[in-house]
N, C-alpha and C positions, 0 to 999 in steps of 0.2 A: 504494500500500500504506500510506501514510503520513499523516499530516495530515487525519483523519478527516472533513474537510468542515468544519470547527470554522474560522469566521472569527475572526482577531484580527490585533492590532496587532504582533505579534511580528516579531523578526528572523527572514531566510531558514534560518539554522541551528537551530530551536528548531521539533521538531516534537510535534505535540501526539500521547498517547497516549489519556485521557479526559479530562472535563472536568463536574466538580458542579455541573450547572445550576439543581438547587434548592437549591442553595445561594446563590447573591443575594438568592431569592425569602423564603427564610423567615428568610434575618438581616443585618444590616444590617453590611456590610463596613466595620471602621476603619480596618486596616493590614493590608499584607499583607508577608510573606518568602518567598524562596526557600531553600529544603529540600534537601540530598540525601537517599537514601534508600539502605538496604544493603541489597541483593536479593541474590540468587542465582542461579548464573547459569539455569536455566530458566525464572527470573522474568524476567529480562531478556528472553527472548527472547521470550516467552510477551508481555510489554510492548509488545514491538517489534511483534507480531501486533494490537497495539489489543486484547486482554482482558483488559480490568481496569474495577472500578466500584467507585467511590465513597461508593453512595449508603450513608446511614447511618453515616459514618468521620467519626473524630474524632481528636483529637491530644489522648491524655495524658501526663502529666510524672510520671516517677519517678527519685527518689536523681538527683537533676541531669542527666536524660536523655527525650529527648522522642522517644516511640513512636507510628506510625500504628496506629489501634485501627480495626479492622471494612473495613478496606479489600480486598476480592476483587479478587485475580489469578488467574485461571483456571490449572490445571497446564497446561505444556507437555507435548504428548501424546508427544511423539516423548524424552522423557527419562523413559521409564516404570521403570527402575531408580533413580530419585530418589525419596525418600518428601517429595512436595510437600503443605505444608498452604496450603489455598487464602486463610486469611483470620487468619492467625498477625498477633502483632503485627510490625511494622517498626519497625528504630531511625532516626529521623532524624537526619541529619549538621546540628548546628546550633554556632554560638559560645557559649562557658558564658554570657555576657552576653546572650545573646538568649532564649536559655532562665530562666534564673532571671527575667529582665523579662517574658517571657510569661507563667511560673509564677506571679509576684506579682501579674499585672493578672487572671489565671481566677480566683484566690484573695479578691481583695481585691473586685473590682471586680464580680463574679460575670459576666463574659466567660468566650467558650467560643473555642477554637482550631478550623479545621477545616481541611480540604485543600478546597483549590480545582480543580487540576487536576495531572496526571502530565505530565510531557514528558520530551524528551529536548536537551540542549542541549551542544555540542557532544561527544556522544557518550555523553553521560553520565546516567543518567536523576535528575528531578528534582521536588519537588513544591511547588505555589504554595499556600502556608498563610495563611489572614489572623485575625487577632484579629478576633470579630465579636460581635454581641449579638443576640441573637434577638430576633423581631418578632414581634408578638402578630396574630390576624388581621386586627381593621380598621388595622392599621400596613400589611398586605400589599396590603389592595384599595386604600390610600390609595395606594402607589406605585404600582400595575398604572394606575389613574386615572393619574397624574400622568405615568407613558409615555406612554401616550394623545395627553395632550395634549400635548406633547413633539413628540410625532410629527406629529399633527394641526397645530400651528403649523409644521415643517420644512412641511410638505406646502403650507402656504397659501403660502410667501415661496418657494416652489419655485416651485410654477405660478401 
């Protein structure tokens, strides 16, 4: 039920709910953080089911407070007396220091924050945010090449 297929490096406790796979592709990852998130509880569970998507969310900063923007959680069907909104904002649990240093480097630097992926770790659900800069398209096909070859050399010193 759990660990959508999604390979990674993670500990055994940390199971993945989704994961923004065009998001490597269109910006170029500098830092990343962990995030809690304040859900409710048919969000949680509805999480716990793997439906929720990413794509198009982003992380804005208001009055010292950092919200997931555009992020879909599908309503829990079995909690139909809850008036669930599928794509409301979420507040993110972060330190005032991590926040205001993100808020300075979107501002200043014109870097964008976004979510990387949702998990749950122990028990707790949670989201991988990175400060990032978007890539223009031949920045895109440049790294799809340079996988490639990446790849293409593991392959030769393999066999």
């Amino acid at each position: 039920m759990y660990n959508r297929g999604v390979k990674s490096d993670q500990p055994k406790d940390v199971i993945n709910v989704c994961v923004n796979r065009k998001a490597r592709h269109d910006y170029e990852i500098i830092e990343t953080f962990e995030a809690g998130i304040v859900l409710t509880g048919p969000e949680v569970k509805s999480l716990r089911e793997g439906r929720a998507n990413l794509k198009d969310s982003y992380i804005a900063f208001e009055t010292g407070e950092a919200f997931l923007v555009g992020a879909h959680i599908s309503p829990y069907p079995h909690a139909w007396h809850v008036l669930q909104e599928p794509e409301r904002n979420r507040k993110l649990l972060l330190h005032s220091r991590e926040i205001s240093r993100l808020s300075g480097k979107v501002t200043a630097k014109g870097l964008t924050v976004i979510p990387l992926k949702i998990y749950f770790k122990k028990g707790r659900a949670k989201v991988e945010i990175a400060l990032a800069r978007g890539r223009r398209e031949y920045e895109k096909k440049d790294a799809i090449k340079e996988r490639i070859m990446e790849r293409e050399a593991r392959q030769a010193i393999k066999g």
